[in-house]
C-alpha positions as CSV (number, residue, x, y, z in Angstrom):
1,X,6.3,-15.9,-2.6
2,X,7.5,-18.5,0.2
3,X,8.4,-21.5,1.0
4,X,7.5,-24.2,3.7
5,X,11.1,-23.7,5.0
6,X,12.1,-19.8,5.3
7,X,8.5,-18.6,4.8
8,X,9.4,-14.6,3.2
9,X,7.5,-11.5,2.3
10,X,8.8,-8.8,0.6
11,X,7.8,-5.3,0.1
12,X,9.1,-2.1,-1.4
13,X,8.5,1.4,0.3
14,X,8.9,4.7,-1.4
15,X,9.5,8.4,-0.1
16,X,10.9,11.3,-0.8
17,X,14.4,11.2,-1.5
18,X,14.5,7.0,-2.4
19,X,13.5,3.5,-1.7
20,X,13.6,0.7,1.0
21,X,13.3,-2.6,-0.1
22,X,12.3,-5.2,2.5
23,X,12.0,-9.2,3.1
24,X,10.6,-10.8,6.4
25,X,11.3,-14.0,7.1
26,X,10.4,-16.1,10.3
27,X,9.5,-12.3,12.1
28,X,13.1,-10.7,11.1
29,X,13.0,-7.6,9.1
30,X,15.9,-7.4,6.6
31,X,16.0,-3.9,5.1
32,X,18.0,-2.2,2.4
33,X,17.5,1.5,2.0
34,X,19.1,3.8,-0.6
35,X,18.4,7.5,-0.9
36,X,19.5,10.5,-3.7
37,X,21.9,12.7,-1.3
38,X,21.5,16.6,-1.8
39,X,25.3,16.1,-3.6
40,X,23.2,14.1,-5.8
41,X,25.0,10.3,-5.2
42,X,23.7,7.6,-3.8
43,X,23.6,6.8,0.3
44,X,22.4,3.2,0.7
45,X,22.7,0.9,3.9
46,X,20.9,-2.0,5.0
47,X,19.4,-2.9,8.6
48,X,18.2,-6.2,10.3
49,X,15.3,-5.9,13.1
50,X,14.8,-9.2,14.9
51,X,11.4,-10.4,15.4
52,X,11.8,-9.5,19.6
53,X,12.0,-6.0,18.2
54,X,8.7,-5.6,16.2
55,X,6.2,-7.7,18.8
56,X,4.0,-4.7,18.6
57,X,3.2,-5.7,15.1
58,X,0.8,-8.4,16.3
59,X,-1.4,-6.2,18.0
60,X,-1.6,-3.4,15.0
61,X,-1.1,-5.4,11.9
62,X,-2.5,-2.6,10.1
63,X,0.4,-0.3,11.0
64,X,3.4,-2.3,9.9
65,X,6.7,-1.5,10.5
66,X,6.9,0.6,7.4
67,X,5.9,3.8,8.7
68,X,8.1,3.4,11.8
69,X,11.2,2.7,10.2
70,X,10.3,5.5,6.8
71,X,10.4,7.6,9.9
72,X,13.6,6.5,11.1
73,X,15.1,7.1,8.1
74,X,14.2,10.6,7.8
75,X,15.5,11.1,11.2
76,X,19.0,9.5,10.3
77,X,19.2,11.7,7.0
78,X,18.5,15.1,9.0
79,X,20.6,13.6,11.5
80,X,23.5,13.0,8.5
81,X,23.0,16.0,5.8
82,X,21.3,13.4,3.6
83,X,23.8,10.2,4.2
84,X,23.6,7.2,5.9
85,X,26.7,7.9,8.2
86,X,24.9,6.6,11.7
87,X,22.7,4.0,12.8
88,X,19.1,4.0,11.9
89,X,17.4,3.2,15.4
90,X,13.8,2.1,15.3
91,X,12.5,4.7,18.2
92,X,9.5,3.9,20.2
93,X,7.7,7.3,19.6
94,X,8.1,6.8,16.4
95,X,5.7,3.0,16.5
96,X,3.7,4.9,19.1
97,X,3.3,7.4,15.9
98,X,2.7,4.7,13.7
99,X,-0.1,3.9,16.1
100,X,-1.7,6.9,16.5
101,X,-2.2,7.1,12.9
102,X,-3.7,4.0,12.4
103,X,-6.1,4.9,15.2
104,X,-6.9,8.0,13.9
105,X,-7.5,6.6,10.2
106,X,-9.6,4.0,11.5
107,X,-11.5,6.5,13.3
108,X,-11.8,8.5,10.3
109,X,-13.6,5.8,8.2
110,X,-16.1,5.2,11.2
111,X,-17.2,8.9,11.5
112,X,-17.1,9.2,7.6
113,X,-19.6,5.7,7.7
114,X,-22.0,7.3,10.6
115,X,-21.9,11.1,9.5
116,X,-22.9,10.5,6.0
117,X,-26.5,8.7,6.6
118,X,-26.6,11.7,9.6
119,X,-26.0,14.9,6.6
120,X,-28.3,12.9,4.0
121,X,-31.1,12.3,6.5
122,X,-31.5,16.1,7.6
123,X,-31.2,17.9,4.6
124,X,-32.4,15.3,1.7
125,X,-35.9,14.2,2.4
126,X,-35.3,11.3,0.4
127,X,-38.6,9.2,1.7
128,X,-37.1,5.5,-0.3
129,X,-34.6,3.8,2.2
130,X,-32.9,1.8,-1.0
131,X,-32.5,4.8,-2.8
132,X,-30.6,6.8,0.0
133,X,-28.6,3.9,1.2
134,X,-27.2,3.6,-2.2
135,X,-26.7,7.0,-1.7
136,X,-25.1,6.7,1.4
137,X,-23.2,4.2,0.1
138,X,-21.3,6.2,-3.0
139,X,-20.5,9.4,-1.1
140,X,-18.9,7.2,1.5
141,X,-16.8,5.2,-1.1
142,X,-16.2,8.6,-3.2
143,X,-14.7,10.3,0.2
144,X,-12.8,7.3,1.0
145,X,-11.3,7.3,-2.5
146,X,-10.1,11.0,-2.1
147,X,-8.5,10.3,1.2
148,X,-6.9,7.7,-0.1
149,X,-5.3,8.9,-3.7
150,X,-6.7,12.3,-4.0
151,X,-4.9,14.0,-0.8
152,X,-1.8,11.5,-2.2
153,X,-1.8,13.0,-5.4
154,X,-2.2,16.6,-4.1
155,X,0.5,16.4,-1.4
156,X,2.7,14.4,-3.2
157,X,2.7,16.6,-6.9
158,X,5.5,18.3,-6.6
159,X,7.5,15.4,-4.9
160,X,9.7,12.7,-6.0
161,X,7.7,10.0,-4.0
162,X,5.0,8.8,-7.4
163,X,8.5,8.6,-9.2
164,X,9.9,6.7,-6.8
165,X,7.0,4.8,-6.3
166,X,7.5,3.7,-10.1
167,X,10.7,3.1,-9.9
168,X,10.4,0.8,-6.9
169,X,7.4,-1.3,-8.9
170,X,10.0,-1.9,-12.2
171,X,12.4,-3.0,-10.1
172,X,10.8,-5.5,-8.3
173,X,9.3,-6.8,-11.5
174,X,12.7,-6.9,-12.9
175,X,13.6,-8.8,-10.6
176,X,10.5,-11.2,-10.8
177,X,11.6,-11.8,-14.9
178,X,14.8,-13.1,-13.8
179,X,16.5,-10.2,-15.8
180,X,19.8,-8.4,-14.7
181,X,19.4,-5.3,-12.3
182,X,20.7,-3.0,-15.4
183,X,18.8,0.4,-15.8
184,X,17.9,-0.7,-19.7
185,X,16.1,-4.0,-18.2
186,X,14.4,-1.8,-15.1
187,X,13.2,0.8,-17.5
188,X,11.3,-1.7,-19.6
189,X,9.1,-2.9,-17.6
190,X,5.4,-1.3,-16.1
191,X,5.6,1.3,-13.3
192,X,1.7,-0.3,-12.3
193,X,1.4,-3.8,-10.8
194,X,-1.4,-5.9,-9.1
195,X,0.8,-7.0,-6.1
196,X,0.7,-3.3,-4.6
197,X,-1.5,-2.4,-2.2
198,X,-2.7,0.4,-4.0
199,X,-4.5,-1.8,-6.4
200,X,-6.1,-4.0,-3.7
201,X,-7.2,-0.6,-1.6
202,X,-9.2,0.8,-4.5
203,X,-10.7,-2.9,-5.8
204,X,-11.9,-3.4,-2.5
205,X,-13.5,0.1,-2.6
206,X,-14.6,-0.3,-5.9
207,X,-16.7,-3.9,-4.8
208,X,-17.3,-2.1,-1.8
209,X,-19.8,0.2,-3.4
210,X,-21.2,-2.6,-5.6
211,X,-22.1,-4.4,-2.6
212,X,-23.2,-1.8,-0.7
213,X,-25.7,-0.9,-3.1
214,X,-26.4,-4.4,-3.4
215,X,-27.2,-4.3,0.4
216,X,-29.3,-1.1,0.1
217,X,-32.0,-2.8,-2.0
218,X,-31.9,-6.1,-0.4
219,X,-32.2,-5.2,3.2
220,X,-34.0,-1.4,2.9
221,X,-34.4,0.1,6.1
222,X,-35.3,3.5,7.9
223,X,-32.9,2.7,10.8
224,X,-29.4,5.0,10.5
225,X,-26.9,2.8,12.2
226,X,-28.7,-0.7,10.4
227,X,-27.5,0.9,7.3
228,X,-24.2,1.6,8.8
229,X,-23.6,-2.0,9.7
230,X,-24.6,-3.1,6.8
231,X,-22.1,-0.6,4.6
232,X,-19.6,-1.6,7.0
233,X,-20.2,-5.5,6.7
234,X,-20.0,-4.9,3.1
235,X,-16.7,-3.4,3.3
236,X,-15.4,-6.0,5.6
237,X,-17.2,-8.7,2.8
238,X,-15.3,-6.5,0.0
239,X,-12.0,-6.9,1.6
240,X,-12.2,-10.7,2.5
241,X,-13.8,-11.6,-1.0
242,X,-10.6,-10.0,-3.1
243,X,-8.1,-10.9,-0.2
244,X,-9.3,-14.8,-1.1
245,X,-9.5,-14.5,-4.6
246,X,-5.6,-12.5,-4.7
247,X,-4.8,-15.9,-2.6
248,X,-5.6,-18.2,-4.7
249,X,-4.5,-16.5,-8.2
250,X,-1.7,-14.2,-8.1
251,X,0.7,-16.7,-8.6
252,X,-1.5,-18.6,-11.1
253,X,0.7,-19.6,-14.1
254,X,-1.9,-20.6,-15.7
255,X,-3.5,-18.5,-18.5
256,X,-7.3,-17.8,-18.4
257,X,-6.4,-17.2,-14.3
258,X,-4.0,-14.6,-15.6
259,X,-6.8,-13.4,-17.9
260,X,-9.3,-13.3,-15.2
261,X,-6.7,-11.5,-12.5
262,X,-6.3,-8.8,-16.1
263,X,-10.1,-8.3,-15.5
264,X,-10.3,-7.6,-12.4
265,X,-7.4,-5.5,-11.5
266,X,-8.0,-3.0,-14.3
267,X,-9.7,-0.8,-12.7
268,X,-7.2,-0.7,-8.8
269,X,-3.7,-0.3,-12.1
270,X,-5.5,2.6,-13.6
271,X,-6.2,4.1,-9.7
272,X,-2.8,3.2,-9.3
273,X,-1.2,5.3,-12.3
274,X,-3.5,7.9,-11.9
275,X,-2.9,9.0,-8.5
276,X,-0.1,7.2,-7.1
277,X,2.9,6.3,-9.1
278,X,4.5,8.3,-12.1
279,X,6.8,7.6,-14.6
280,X,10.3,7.4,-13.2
281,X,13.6,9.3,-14.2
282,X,16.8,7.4,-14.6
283,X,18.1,8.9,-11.5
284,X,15.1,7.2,-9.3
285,X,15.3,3.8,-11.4
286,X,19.5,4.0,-10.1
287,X,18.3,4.4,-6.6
288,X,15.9,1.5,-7.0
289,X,18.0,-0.6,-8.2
290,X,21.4,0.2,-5.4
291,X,18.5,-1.1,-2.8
292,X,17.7,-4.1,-4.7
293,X,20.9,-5.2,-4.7
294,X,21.7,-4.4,-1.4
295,X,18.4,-6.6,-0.3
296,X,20.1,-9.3,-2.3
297,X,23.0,-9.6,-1.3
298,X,21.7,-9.9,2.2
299,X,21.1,-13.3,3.7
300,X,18.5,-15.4,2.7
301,X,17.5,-15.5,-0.9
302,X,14.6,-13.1,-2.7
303,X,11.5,-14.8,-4.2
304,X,9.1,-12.9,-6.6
305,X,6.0,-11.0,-4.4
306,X,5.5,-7.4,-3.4
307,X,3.4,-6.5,-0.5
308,X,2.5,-3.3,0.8
């Protein structure tokens, strides 16, 4: 995924009308966009944001720059009747956007972690503590689930983003095989894969409830906001335990670590096609792959990895 030299991440980002594929390397930003125009060709350009540029990034890792520049391009398609015929300018309301969104999400999860032990402790007399901190425990992972692939799915039915979404994984893992960009090779392989972010977000859910269970029974207790902290060290637990173990594995060549990562992940891939990535159409696989090449033909050379 990087070397000691030009240390590189790379990502994929999918929306409604196509795909942006990007690398970072040593803070700079190099993007390749391509979108379906309402004529029904292909509008592809590519962008480079220096590392001065995206300092805000430290302070919000969470955000990214991806929703800040997916609104930028939606901006510079209204702006172009669906072409890329101007500059696609990173504005500042749309980080400060990016921000509020992040804030509010975060907020979201805390109110969901506090309000549930709140509902459950005025109209369930539930007298055991284990039993209603398990409770506790799957209604919060259950609401966090359909917040974070149920409303996705919903929203995103009738759209071509889940298409997209697919098309944007078989490209990438194209790519990874060392295969030709053709749309025979792209079509081939899987629209799921273990290096999206969807996958991690639902294991870490998924462990999430099995520790916070876990935590229910070891450390019972009649106090609301004890069994708050301890859902939410679980959580924080569930993300550094499967953040370590993606580390150290996900570029294992070795087979039995490729056999355990299978395992593991089975559960985040079958989230994943569920909810948030369908079968593509040629014409989305075509888009994928105009922004792949773009990406490639920029400066510095692409590695395997895909990051969300």
């Amino acid at each position: 995924m990087s070397d000691t030299k030009n240390k590189a991440t790379y990502s994929g980002l999918s929306f409604e009308t196509g795909i942006s594929f990007r690398k970072i390397i040593n803070g700079t930003s190099y993007y390749s966009v391509a979108t379906r125009t309402p004529e029904g060709d292909i509008s592809h350009t590519t962008k480079i944001i220096q590392a001065s540029h995206r300092k805000w990034k430290k302070f919000f890792p969470a955000a990214g720059a991806s929703n800040a520049f997916k609104m930028a391009i939606r901006k510079t398609l209204q702006d172009n009747n669906g072409r890329f015929d101007g500059e696609i300018e990173l504005e500042e309301n749309n980080i400060s956007i990016t921000i509020m969104k992040v804030v509010v999400t975060v907020c979201s999860i805390m109110i969901a972690f506090a309000l549930v032990p709140i509902l459950l402790t005025l109209f369930l007399p539930i007298q055991n503590t284990a039993s209603i901190g398990s409770l506790e425990t799957i209604i919060t992972t259950g609401f966090i689930l359909f917040c974070a692939f149920g409303l996705f799915a919903i929203l995103n039915k009738k759209s071509n983003i889940a298409k997209y979404h697919g098309a944007e994984h078989k490209c990438f893992l194209c790519k990874e095989a060392k295969e030709p960009l053709t749309l025979e090779n792209v079509k081939k392989h899987r629209r799921d894969t273990i290096k999206c972010g969807t996958c991690f977000i639902s294991l870490v859910l998924i462990l999430f409830a099995i520790l916070g269970v876990g935590a229910s029974f070891a450390f019972p207790t009649e106090s609301i906001w004890m069994r708050v902290f301890l859902r939410m060290a679980a959580l924080l637990a569930s993300f550094l335990i499967l953040k370590t173990i993606f580390k150290l594995t996900i570029h294992s060549k070795n087979k039995m670590v490729k056999t355990f990562l299978e395992i593991i992940t089975a559960p985040g891939l079958f989230m994943q096609r569920t909810f948030s990535v369908d079968e593509p159409d040629d014409e989305h696989i075509e888009v994928a792959i105009v922004s792949m090449r773009g990406l490639m033909e920029m400066d510095a050379p692409l590695s395997s990895g895909l990051r969300k």
